[in-house]
C-alpha positions as CSV (number, residue, x, y, z in Angstrom):
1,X,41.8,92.1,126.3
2,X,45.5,90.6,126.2
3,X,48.3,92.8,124.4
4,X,50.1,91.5,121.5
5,X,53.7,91.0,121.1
6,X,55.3,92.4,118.4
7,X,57.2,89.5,115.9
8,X,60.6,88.9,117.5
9,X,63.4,89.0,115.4
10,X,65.6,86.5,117.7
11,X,67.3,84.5,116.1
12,X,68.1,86.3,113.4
13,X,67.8,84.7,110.1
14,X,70.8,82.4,109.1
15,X,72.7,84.1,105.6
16,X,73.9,82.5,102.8
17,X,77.5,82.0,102.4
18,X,79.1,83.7,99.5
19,X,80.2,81.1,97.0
20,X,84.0,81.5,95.3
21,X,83.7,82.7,91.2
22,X,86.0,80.1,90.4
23,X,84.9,76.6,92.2
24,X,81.4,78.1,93.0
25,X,82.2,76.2,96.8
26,X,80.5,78.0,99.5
27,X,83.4,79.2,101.8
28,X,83.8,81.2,105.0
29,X,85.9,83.7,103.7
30,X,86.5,84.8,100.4
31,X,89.1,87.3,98.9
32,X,89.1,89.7,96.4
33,X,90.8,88.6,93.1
34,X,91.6,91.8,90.2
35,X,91.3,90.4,87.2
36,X,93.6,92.8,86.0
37,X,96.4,93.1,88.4
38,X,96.5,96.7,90.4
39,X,100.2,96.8,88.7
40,X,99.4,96.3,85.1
41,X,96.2,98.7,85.2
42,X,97.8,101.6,87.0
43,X,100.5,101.1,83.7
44,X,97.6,101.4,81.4
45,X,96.5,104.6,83.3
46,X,93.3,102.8,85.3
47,X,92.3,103.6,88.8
48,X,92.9,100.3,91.0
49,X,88.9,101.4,91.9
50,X,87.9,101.4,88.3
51,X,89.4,97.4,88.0
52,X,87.4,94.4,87.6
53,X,87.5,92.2,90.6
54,X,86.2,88.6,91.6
55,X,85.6,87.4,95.2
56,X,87.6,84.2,95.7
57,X,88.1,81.5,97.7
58,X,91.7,81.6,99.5
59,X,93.2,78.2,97.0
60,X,91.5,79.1,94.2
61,X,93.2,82.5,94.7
62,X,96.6,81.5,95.6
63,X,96.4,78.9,92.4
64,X,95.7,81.9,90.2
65,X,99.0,83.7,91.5
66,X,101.1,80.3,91.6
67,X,100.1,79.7,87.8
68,X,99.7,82.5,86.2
69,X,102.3,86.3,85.7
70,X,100.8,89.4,86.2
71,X,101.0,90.1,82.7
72,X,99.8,86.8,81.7
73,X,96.4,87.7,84.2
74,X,95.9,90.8,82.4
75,X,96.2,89.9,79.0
76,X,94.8,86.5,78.4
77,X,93.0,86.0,81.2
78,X,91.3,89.5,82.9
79,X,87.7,87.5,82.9
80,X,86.7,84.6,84.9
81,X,85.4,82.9,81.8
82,X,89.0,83.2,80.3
83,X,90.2,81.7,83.2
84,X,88.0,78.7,83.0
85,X,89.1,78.0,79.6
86,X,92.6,77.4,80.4
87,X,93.0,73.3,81.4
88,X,95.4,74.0,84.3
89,X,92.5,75.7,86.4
90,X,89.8,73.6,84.9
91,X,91.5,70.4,86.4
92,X,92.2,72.3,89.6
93,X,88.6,73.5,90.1
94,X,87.2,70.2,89.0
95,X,89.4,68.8,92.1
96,X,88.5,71.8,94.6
97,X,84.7,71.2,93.9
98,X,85.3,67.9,95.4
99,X,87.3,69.2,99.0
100,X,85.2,70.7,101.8
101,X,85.6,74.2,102.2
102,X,86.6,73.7,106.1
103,X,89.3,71.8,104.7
104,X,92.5,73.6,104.4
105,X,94.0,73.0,101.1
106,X,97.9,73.4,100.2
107,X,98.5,75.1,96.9
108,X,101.8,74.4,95.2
């Protein structure tokens, strides 16, 4: 009687790619956004652990830090539904949605 072969595991199963909080876009690479800036939570006594964070794609990111104050991240806008509220970065997500994630995307 013929042995059987276990169940190979090659090739191993393709992932999912994260998707960015902001523009929901499947990317590569993503980064990790505090939604209150380490600088303004270590003033109000906060462990940079103990800070929310959102994994973001590297425009949506920069945008955030081009637009946006420290202060002005951590007082108005410390969640990512805040953030969508504000027309600046619903206009610029409505546009990312629309560039491919391979793309590279200059953020002024």
């Amino acid at each position: 009687m013929a042995r059987r072969l276990p169940v190979s595991s090659w090739p191993p199963p393709a992932q999912d790619t994260p998707a960015c909080a902001l523009c929901e876009r499947a990317a590569p690479h993503l980064t990790e956004h505090h939604l209150i800036p380490r600088s303004q939570g270590r003033r109000r006594g906060a462990k940079v652990s103990d800070l929310p964070t959102a994994m973001l794609c590297g425009p949506c990111h920069k945008f955030l830090h081009r637009t946006f104050s420290n202060a002005e991240l951590a007082q108005d806008y410390s969640a990512v539904d805040a953030l969508l509220e504000h027309e600046d970065v619903r206009r610029f997500v409505a546009w990312i949605k629309k560039q491919p994630a391979s793309r590279s995307v200059r953020v002024r």
